[in-house]
N, CA, C and O atoms as a GROMACS GRO file, in nm:
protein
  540
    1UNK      N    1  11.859   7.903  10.032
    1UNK     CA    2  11.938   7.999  10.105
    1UNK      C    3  11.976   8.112  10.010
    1UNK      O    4  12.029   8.072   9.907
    2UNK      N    5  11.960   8.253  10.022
    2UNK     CA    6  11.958   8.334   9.968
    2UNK      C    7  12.107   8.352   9.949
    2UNK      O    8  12.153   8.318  10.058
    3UNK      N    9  12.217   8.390   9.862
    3UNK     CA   10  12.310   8.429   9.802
    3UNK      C   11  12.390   8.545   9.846
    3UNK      O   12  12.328   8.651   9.851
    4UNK      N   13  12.496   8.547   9.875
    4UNK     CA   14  12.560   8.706   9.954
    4UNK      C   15  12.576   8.775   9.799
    4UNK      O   16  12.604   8.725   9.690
    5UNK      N   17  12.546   8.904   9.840
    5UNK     CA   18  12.588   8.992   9.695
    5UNK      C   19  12.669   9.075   9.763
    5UNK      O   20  12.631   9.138   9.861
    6UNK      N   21  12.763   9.079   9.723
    6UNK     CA   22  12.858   9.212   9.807
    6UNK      C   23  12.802   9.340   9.723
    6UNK      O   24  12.810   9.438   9.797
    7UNK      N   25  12.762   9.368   9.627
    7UNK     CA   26  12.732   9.500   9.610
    7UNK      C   27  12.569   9.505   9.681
    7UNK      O   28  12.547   9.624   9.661
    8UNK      N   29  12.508   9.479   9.714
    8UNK     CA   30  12.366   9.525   9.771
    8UNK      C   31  12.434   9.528   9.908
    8UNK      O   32  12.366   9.584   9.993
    9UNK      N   33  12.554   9.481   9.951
    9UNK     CA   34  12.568   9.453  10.138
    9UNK      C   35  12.635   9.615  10.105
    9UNK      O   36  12.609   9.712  10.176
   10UNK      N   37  12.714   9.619  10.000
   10UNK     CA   38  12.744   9.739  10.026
   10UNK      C   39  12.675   9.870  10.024
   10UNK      O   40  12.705   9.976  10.078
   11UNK      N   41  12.597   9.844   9.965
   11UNK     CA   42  12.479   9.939   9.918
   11UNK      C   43  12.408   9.998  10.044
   11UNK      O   44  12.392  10.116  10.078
   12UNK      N   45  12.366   9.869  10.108
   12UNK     CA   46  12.348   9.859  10.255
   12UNK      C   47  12.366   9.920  10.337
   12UNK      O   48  12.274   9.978  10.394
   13UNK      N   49  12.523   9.932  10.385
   13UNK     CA   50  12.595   9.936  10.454
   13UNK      C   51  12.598  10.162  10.408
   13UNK      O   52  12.570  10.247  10.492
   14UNK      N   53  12.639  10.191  10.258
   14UNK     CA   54  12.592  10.285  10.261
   14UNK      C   55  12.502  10.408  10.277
   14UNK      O   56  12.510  10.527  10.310
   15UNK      N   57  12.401  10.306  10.231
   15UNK     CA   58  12.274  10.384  10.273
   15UNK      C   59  12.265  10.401  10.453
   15UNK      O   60  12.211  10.496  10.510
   16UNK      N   61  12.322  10.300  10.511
   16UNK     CA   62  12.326  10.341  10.645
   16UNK      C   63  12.395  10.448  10.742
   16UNK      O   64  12.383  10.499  10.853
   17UNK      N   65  12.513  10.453  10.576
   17UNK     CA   66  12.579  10.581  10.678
   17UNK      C   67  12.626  10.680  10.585
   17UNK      O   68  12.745  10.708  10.575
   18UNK      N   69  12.517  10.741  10.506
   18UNK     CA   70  12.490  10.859  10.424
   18UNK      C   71  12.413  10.926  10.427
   18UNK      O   72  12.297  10.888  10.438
   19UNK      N   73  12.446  11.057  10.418
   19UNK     CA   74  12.306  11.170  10.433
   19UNK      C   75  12.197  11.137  10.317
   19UNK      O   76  12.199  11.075  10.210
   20UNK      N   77  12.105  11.206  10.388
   20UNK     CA   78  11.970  11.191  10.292
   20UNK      C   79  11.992  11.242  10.153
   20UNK      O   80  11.954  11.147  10.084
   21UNK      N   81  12.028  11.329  10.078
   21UNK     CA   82  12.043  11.360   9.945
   21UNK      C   83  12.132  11.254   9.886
   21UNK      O   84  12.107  11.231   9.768
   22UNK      N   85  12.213  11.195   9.932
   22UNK     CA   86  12.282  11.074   9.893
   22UNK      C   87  12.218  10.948   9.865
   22UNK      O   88  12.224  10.888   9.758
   23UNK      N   89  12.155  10.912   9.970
   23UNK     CA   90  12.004  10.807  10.002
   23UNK      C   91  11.966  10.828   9.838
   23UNK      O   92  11.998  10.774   9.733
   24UNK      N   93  11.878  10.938   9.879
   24UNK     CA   94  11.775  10.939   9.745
   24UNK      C   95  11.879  10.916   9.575
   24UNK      O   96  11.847  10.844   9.481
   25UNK      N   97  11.990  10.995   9.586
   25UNK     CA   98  12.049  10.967   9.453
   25UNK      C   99  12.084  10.796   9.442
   25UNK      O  100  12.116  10.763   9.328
   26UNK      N  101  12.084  10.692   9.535
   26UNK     CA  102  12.122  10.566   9.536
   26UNK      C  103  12.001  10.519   9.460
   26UNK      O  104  11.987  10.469   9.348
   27UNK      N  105  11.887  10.564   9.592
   27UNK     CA  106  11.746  10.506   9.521
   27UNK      C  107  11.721  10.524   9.360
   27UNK      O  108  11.657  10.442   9.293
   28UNK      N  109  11.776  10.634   9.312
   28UNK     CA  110  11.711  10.698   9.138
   28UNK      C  111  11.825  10.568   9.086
   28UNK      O  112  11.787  10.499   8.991
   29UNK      N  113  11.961  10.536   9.148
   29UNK     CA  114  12.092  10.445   9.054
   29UNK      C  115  11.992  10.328   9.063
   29UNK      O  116  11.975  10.262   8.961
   30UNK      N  117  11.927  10.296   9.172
   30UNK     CA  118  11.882  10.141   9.204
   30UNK      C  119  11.780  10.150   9.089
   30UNK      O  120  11.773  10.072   8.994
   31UNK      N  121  11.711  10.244   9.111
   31UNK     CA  122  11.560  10.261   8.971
   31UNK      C  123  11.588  10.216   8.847
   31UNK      O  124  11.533  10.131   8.777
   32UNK      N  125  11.691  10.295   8.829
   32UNK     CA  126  11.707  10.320   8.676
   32UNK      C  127  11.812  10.184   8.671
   32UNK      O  128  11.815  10.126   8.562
   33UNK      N  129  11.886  10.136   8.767
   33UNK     CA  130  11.976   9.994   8.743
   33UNK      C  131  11.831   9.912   8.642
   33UNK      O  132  11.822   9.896   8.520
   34UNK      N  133  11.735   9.873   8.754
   34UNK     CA  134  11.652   9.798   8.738
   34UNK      C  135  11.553   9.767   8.595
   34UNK      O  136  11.507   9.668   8.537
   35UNK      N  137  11.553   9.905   8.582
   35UNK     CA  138  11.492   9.955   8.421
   35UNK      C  139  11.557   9.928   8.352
   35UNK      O  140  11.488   9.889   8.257
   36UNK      N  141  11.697   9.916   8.318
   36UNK     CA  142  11.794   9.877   8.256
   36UNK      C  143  11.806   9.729   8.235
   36UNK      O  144  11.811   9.678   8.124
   37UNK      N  145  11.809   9.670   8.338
   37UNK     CA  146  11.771   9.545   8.352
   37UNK      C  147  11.683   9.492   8.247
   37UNK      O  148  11.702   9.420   8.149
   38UNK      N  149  11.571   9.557   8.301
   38UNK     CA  150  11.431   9.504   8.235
   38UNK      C  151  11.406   9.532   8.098
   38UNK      O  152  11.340   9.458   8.024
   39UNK      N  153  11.469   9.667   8.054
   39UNK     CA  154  11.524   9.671   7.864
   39UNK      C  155  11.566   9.575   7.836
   39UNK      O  156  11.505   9.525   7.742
   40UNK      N  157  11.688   9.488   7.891
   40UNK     CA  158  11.755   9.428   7.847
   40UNK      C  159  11.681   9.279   7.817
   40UNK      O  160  11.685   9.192   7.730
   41UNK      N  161  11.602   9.309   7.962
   41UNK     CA  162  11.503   9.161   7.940
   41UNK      C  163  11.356   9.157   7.804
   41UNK      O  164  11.300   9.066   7.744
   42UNK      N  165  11.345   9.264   7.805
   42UNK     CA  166  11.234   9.280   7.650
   42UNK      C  167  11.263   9.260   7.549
   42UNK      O  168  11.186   9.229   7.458
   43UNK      N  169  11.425   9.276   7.539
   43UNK     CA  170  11.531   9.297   7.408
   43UNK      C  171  11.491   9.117   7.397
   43UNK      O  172  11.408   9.063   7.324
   44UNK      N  173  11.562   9.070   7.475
   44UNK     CA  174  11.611   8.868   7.504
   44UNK      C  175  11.413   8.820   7.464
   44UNK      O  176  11.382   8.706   7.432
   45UNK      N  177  11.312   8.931   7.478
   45UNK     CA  178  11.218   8.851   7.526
   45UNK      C  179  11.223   8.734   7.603
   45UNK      O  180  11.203   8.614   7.582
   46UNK      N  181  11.254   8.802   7.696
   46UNK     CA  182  11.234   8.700   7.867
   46UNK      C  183  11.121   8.792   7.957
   46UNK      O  184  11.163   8.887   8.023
   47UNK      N  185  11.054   8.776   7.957
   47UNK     CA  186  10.921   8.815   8.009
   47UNK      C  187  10.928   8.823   8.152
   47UNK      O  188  10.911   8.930   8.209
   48UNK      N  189  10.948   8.731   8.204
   48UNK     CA  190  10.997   8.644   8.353
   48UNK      C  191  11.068   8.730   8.409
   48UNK      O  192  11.038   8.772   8.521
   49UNK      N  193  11.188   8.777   8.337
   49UNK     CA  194  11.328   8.885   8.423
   49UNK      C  195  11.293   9.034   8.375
   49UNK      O  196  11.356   9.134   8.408
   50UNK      N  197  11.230   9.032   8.327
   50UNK     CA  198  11.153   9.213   8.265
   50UNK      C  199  11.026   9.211   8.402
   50UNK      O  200  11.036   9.299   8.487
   51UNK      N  201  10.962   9.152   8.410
   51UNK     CA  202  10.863   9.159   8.526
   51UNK      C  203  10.948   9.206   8.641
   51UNK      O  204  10.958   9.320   8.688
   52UNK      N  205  11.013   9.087   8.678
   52UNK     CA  206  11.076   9.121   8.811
   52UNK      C  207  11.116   9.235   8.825
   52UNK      O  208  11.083   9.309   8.918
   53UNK      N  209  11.206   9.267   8.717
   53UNK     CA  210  11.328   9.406   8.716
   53UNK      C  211  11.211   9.522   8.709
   53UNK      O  212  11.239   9.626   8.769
   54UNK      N  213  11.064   9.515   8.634
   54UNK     CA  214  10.981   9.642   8.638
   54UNK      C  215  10.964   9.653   8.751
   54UNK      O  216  10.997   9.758   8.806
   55UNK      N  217  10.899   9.530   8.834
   55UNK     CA  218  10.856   9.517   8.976
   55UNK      C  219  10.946   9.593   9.038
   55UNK      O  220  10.896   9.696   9.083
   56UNK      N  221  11.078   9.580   9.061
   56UNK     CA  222  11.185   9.615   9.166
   56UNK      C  223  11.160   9.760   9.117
   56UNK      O  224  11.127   9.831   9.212
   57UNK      N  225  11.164   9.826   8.999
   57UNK     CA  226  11.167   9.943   8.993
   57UNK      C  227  11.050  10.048   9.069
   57UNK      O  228  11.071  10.144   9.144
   58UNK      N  229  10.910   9.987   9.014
   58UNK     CA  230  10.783  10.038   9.087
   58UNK      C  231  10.807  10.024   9.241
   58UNK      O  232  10.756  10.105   9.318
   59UNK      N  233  10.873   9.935   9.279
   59UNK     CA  234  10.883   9.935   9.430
   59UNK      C  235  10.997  10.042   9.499
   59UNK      O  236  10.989  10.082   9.615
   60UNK      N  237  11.089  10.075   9.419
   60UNK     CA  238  11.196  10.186   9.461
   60UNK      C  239  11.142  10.294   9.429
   60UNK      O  240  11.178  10.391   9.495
   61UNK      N  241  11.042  10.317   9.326
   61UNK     CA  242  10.984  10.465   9.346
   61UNK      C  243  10.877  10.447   9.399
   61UNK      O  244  10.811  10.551   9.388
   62UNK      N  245  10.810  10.352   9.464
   62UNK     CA  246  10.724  10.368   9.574
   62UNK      C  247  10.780  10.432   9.672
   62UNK      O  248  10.730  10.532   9.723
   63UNK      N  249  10.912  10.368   9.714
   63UNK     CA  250  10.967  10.410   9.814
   63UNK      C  251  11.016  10.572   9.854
   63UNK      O  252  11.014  10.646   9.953
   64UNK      N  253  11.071  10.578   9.676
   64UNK     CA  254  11.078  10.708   9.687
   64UNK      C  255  10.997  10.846   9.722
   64UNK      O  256  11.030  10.957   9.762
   65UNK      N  257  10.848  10.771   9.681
   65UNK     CA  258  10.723  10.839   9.689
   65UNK      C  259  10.684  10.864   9.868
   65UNK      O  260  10.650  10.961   9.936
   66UNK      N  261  10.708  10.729   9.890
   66UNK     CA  262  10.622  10.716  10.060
   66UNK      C  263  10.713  10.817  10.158
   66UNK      O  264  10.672  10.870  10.262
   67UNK      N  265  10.861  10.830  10.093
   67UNK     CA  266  10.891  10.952  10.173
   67UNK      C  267  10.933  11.033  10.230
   67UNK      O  268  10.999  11.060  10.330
   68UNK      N  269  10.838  11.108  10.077
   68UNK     CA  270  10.878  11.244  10.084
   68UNK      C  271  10.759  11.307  10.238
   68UNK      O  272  10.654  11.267  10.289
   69UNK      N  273  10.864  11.434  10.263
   69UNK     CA  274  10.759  11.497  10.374
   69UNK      C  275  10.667  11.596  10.310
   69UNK      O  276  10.719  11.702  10.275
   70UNK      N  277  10.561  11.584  10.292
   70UNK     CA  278  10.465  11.646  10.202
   70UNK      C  279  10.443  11.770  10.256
   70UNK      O  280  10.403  11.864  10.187
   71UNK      N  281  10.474  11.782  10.413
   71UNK     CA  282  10.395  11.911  10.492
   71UNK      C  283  10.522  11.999  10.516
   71UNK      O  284  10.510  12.112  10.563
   72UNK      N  285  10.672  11.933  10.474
   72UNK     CA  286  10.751  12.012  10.470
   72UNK      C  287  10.796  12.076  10.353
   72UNK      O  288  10.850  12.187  10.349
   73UNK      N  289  10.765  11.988  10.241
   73UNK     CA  290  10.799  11.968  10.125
   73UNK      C  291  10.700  12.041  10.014
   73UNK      O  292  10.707  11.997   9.900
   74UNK      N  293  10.632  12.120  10.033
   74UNK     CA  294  10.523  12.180  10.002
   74UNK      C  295  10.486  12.156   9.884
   74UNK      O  296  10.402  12.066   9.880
   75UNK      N  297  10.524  12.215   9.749
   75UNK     CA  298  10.488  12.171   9.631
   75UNK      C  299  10.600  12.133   9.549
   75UNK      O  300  10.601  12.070   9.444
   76UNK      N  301  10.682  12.178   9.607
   76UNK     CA  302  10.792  12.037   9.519
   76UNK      C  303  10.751  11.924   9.548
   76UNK      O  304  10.737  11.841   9.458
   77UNK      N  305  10.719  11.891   9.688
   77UNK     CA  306  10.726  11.711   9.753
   77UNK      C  307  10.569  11.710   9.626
   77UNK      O  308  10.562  11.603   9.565
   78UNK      N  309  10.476  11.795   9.595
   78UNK     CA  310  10.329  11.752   9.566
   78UNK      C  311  10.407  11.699   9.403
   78UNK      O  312  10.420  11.603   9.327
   79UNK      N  313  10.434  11.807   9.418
   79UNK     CA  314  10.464  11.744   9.214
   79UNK      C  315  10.566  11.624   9.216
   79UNK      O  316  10.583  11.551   9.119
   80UNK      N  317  10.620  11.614   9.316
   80UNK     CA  318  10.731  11.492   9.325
   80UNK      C  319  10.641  11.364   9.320
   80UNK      O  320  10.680  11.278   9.241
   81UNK      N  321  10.529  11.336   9.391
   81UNK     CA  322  10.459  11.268   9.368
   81UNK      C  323  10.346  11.234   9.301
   81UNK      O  324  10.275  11.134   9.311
   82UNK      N  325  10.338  11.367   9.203
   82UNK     CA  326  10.237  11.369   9.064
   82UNK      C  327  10.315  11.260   8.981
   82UNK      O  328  10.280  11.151   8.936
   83UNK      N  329  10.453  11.342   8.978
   83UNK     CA  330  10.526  11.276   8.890
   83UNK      C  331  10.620  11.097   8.885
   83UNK      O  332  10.662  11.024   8.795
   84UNK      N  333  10.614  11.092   9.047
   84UNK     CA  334  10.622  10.943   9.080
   84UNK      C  335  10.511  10.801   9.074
   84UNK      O  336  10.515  10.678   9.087
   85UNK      N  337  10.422  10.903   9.048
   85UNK     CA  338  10.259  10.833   9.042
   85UNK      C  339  10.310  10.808   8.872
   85UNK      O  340  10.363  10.704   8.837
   86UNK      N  341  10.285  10.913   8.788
   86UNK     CA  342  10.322  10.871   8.671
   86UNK      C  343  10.416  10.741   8.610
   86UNK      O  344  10.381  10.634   8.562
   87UNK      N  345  10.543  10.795   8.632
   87UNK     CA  346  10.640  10.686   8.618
   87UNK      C  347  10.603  10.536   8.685
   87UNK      O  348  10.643  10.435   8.627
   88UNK      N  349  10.536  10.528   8.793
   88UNK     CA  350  10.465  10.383   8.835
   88UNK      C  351  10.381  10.333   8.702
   88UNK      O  352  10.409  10.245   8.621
   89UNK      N  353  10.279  10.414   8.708
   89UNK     CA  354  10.220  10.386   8.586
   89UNK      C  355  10.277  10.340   8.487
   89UNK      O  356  10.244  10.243   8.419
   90UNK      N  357  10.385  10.425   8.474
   90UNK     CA  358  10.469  10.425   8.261
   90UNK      C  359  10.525  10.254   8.338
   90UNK      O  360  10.518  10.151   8.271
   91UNK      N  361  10.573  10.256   8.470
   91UNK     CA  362  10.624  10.091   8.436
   91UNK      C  363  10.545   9.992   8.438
   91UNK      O  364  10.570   9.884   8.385
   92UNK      N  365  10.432  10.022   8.505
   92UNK     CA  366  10.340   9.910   8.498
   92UNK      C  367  10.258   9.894   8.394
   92UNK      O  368  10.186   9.794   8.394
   93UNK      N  369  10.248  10.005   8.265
   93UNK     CA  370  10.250   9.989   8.193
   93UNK      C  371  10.306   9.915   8.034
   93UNK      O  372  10.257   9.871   7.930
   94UNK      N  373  10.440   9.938   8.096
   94UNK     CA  374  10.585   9.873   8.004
   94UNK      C  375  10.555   9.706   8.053
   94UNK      O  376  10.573   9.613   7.974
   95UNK      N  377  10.512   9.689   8.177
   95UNK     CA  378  10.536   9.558   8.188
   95UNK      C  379  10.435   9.470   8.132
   95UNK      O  380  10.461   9.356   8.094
   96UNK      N  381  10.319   9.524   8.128
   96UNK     CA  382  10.208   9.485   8.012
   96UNK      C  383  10.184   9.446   7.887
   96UNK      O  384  10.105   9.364   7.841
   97UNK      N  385  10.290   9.541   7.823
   97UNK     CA  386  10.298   9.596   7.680
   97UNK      C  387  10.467   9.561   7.618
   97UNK      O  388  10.531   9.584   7.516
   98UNK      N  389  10.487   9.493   7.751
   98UNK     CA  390  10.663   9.496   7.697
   98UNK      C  391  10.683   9.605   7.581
   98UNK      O  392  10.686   9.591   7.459
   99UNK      N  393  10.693   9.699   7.647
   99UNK     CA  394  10.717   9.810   7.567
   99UNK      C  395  10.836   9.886   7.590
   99UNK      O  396  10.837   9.952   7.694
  100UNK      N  397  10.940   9.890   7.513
  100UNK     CA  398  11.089   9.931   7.543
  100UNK      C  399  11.029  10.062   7.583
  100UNK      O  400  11.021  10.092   7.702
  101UNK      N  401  10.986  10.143   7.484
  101UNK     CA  402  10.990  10.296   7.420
  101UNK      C  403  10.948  10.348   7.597
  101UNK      O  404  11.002  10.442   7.656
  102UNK      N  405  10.877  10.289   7.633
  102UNK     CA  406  10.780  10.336   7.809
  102UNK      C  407  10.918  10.292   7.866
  102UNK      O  408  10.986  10.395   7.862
  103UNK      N  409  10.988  10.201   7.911
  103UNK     CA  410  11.127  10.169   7.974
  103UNK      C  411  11.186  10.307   7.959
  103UNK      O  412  11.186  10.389   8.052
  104UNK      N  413  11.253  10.338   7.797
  104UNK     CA  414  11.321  10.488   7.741
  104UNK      C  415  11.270  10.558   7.816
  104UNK      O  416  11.353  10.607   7.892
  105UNK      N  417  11.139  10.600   7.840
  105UNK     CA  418  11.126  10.762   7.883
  105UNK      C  419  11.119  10.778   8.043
  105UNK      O  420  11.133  10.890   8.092
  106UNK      N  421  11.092  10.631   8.150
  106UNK     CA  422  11.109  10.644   8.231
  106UNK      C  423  11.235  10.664   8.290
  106UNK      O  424  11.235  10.755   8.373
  107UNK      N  425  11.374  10.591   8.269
  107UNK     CA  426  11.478  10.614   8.242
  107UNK      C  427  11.527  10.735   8.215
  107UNK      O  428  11.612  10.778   8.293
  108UNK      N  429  11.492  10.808   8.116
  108UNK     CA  430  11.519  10.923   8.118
  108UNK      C  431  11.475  11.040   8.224
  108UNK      O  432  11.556  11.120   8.273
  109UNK      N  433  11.361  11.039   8.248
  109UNK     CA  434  11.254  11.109   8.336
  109UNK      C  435  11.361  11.114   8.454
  109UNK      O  436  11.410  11.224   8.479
  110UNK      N  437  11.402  10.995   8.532
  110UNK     CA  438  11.462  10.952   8.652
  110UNK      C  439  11.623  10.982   8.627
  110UNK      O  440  11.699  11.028   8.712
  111UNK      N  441  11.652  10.951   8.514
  111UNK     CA  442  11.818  11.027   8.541
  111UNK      C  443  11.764  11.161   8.533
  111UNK      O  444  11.832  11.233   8.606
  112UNK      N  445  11.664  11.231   8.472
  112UNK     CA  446  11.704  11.425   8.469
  112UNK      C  447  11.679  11.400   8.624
  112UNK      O  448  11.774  11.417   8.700
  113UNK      N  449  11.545  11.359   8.679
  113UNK     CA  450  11.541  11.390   8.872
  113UNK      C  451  11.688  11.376   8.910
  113UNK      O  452  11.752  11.463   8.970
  114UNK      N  453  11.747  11.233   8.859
  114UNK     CA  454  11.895  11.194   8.990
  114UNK      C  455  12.008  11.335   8.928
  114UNK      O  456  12.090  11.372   9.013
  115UNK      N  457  12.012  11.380   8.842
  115UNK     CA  458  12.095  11.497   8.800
  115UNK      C  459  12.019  11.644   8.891
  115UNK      O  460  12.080  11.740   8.939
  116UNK      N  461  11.904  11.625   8.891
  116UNK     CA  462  11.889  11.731   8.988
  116UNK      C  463  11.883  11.729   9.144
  116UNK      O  464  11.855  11.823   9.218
  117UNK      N  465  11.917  11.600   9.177
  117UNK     CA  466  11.922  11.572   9.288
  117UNK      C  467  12.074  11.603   9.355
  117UNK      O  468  12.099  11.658   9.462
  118UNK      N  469  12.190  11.535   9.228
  118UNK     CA  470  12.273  11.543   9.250
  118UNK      C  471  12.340  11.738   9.250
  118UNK      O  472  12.422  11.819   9.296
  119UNK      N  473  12.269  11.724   9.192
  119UNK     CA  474  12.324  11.928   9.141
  119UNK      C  475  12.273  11.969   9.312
  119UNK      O  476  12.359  12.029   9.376
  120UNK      N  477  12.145  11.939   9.382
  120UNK     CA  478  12.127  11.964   9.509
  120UNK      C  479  12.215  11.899   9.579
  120UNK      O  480  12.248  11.968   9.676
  121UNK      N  481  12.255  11.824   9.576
  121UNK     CA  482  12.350  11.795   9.742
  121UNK      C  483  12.490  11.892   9.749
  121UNK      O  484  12.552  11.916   9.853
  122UNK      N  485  12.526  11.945   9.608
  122UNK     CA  486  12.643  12.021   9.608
  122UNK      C  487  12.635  12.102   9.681
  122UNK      O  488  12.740  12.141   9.731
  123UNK      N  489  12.477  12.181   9.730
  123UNK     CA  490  12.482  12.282   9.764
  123UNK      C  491  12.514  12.274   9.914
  123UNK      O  492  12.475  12.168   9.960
  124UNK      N  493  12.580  12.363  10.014
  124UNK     CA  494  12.584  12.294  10.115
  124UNK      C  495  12.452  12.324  10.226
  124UNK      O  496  12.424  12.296  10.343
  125UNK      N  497  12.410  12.376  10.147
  125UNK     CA  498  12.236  12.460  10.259
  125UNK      C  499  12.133  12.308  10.217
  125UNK      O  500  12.025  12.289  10.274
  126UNK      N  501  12.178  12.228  10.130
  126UNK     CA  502  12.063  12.108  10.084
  126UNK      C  503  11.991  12.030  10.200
  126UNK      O  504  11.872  12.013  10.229
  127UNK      N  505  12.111  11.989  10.254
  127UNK     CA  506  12.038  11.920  10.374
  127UNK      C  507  11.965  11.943  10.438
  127UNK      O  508  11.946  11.865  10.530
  128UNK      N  509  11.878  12.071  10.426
  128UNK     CA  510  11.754  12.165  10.496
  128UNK      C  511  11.682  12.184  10.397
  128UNK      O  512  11.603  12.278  10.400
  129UNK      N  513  11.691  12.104  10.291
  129UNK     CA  514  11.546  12.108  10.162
  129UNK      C  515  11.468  12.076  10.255
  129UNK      O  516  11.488  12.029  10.367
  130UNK      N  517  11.331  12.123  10.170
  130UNK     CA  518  11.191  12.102  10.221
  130UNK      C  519  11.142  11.995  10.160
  130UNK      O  520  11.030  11.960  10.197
  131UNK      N  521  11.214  11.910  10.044
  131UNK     CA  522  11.168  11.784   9.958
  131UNK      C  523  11.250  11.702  10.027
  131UNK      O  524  11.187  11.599  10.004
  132UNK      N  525  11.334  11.669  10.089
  132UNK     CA  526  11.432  11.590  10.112
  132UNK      C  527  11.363  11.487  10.232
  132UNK      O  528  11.312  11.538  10.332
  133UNK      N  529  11.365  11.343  10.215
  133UNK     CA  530  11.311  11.254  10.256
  133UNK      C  531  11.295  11.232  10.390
  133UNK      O  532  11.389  11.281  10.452
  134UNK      N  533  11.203  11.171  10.469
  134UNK     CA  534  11.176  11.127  10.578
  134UNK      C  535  11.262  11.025  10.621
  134UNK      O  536  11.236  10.920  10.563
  135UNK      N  537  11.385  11.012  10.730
  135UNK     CA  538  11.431  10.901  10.736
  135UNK      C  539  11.431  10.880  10.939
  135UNK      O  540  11.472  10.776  10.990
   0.00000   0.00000   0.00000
């Protein structure tokens, strides 16, 4: 029987009733939680909890990837997903190579996006980006 976590119910529960620029800045906290994670698991050499935690990460920027509106989103959404293609890579790479240094730069990569994500929702015209996700 699976375990109640009150922070994912809450997480939940937010993502259900937050605008989309909000959404996506959760998704980059959940990313980069996970990456964090998985440093921590390369550090311990635990192999086992670094997998998982890469896994969870490649799967939140899948998510992030699948969507964007590409036909609204013109070439921001294109490079959004040059650059989400990448970072899949750098983790599925890290998880290979247990390689912190690939963890570091994805991490970084994904907080500058969630800082520019966040600098967009201030604006109040954001919610009519042309990158801003399919929900």
């Amino acid at each position: 029987m699976a375990k109640f976590n009150p922070y994912e119910s809450y997480l939940n529960t937010d993502a259900q009733t937050t605008d989309q620029l909000r959404l996506i800045v959760l998704m980059y906290d959940a990313t980069i939680r996970y990456l964090r994670e998985a440093r921590g698991a390369v550090e311990r050499n635990d192999r086992l909890s670094s997998a998982k935690a890469l896994e969870k990460a490649r799967a939140t920027v899948s998510e992030l990837r699948a969507t964007l509106d590409l036909k609204q989103g013109g070439e921001i959404a294109f490079n959004l997903v040059k650059l989400y293609n990448y970072v899949s890579t750098e983790i599925l790479l890290a998880n290979v190579e247990s390689d912190i240094q690939r963890v570091d730069n994805v991490i970084k990569i994904l907080s500058n996006l969630r800082e520019g994500w966040v600098e967009l929702s201030k604006n109040p015209d954001a919610k009519q980006h042309p990158a801003n996700m399919k929900v």
